[in-house]
DOPALUM-407230 format. One record per atom (N, C-alpha, C): residue in three letters; x, y, z. Coordinates in steps of 0.05 Angstrom, whole numbers, padded with zeros to 5 digits, always signed. Layout:
ALAXYZ
...
//
This chain:
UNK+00682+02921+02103
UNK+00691+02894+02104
UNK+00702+02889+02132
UNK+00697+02864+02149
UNK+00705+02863+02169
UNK+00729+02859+02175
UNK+00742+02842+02155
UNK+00766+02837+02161
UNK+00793+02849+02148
UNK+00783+02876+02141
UNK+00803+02897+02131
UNK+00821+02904+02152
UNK+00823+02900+02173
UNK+00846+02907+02174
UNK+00871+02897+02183
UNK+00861+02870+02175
UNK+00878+02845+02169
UNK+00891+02850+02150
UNK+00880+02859+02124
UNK+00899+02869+02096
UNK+00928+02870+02098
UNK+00938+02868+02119
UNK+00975+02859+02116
UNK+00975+02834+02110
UNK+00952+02818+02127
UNK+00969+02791+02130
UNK+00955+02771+02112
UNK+00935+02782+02092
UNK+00910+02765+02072
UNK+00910+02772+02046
UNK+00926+02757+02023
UNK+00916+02774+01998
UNK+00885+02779+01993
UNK+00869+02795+01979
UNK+00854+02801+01969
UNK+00829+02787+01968
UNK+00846+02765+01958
UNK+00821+02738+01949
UNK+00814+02722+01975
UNK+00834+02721+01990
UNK+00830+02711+02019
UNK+00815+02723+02043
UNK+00828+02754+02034
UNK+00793+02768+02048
UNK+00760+02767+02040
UNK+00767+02755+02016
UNK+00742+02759+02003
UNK+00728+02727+02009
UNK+00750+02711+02019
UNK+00741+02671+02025
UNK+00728+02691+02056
UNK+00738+02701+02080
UNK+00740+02700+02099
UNK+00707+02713+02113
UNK+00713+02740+02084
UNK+00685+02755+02085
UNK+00666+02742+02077
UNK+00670+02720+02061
UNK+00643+02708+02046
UNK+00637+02684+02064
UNK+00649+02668+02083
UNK+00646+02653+02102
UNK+00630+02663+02131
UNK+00637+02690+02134
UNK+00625+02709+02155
UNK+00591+02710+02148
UNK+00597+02723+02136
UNK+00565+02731+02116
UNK+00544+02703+02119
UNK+00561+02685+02110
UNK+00540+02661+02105
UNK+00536+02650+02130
UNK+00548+02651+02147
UNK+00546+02637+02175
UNK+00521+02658+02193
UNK+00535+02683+02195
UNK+00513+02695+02203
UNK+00489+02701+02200
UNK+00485+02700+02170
UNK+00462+02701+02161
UNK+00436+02671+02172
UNK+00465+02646+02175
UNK+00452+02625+02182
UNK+00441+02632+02223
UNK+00457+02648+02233
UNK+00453+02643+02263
UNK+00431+02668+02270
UNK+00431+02686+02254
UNK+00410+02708+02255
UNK+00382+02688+02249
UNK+00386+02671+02239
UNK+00360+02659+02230
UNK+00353+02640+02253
UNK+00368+02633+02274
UNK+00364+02617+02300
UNK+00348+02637+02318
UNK+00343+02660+02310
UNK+00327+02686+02325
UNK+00347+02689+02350
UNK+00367+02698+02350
UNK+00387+02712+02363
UNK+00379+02739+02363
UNK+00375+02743+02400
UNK+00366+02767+02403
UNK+00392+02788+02403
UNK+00375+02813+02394
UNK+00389+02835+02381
UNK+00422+02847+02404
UNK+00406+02839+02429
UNK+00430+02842+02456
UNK+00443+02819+02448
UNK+00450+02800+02446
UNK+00474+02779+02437
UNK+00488+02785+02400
UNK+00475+02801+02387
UNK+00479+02785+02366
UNK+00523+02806+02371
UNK+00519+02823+02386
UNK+00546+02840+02373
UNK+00570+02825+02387
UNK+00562+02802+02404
UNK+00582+02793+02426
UNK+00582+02766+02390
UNK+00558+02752+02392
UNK+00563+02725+02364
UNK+00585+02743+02346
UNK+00576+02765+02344
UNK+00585+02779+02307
UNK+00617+02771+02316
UNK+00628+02783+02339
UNK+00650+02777+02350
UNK+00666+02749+02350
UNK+00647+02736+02362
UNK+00661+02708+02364
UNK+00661+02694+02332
UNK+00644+02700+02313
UNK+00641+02693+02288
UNK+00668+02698+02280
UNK+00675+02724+02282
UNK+00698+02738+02271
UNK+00724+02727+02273
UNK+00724+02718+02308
UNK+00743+02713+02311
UNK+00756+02682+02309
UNK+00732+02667+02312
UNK+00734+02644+02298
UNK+00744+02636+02274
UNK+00738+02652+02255
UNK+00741+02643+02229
UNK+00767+02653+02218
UNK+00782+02678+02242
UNK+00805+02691+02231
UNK+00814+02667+02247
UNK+00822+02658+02270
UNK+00838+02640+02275
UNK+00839+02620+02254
UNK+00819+02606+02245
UNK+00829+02582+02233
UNK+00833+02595+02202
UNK+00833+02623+02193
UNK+00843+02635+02177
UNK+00879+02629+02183
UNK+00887+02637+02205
UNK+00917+02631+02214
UNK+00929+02616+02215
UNK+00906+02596+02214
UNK+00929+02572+02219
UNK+00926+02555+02191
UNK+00926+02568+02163
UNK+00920+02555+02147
UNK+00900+02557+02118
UNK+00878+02551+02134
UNK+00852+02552+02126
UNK+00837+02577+02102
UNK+00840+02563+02080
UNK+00825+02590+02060
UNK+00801+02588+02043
UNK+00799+02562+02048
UNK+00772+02548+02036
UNK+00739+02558+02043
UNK+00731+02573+02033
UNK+00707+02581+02044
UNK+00689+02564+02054
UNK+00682+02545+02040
UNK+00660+02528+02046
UNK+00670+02519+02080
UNK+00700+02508+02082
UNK+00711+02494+02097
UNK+00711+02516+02127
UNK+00713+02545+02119
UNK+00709+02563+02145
UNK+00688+02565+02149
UNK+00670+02564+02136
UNK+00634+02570+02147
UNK+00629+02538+02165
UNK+00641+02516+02160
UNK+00635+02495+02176
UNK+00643+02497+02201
UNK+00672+02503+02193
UNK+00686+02504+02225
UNK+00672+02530+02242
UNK+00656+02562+02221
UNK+00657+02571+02246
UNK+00623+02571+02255
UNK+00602+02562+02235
UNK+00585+02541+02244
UNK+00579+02524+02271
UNK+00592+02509+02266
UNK+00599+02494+02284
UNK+00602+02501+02316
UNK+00626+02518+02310
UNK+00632+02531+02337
UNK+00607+02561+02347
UNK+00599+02563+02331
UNK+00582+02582+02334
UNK+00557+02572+02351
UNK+00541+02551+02340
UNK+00522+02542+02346
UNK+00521+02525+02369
UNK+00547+02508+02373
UNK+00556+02510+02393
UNK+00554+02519+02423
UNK+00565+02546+02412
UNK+00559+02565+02435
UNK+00529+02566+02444
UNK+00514+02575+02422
UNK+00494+02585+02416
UNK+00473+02561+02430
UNK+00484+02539+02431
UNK+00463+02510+02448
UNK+00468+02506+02470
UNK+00500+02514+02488
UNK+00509+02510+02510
UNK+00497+02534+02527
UNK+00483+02557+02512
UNK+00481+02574+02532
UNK+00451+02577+02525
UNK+00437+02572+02511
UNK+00413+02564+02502
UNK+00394+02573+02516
UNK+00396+02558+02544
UNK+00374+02565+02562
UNK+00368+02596+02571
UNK+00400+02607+02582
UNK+00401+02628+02590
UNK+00394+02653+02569
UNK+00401+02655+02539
UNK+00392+02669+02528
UNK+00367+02673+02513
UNK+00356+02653+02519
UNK+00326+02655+02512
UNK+00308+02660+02540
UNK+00324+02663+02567
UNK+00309+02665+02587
UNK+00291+02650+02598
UNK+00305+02628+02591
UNK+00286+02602+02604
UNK+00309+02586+02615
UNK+00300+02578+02649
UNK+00316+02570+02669
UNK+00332+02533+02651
UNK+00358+02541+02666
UNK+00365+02517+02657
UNK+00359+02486+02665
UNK+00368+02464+02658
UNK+00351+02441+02658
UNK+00365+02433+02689
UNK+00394+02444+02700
UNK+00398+02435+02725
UNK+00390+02449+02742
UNK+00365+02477+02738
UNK+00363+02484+02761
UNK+00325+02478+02761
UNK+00320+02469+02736
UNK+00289+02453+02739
UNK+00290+02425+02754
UNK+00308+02410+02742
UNK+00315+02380+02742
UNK+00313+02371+02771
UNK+00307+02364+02785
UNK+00318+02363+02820
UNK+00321+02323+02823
UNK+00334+02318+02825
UNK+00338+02283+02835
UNK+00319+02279+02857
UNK+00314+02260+02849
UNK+00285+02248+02864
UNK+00300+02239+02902
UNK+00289+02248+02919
UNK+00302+02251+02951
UNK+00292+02212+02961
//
């Protein structure tokens, strides 16, 4: 379980919202064909995403797979170019002289 060793600060059932929000998200960004060299840095930011807004509140599963969704994919569009190895659009793009 990933977030075992949180277990001080999550009852049981809340690890089990936190783990089941992980699972479903990743399963969703593995499916964006996230190469195998990014996926341990995403698994990370997945993680850590979803424990923050774990902290500040948040136990709703459905409601953490959005937020960390969101921020995931996010990432995952802002850097887009570079991890698929295709140059970005400001260094194709050139303003007409």
């Amino acid at each position: 379980m990933i977030f075992k060793k949180y277990s001080a600060f999550f009852q049981p059932h809340e690890l089990d919202a936190l783990t089941a929000a992980y699972v479903a998200v990743w399963q969703e960004v593995r499916a964006s064909d996230v190469r195998a060299s990014e996926a341990s840095v995403l698994k990370n930011n997945l993680a850590q995403i979803i424990l923050a807004s774990a902290c500040t509140g948040e136990r709703d599963t459905e409601r953490l797979k959005q937020i960390a969704l969101r921020a995931v994919l996010s990432k995952l569009r802002s850097k887009q170019p570079s991890m698929r190895g295709e140059p970005s659009a400001r260094k194709v793009c050139k303003r007409p002289t």
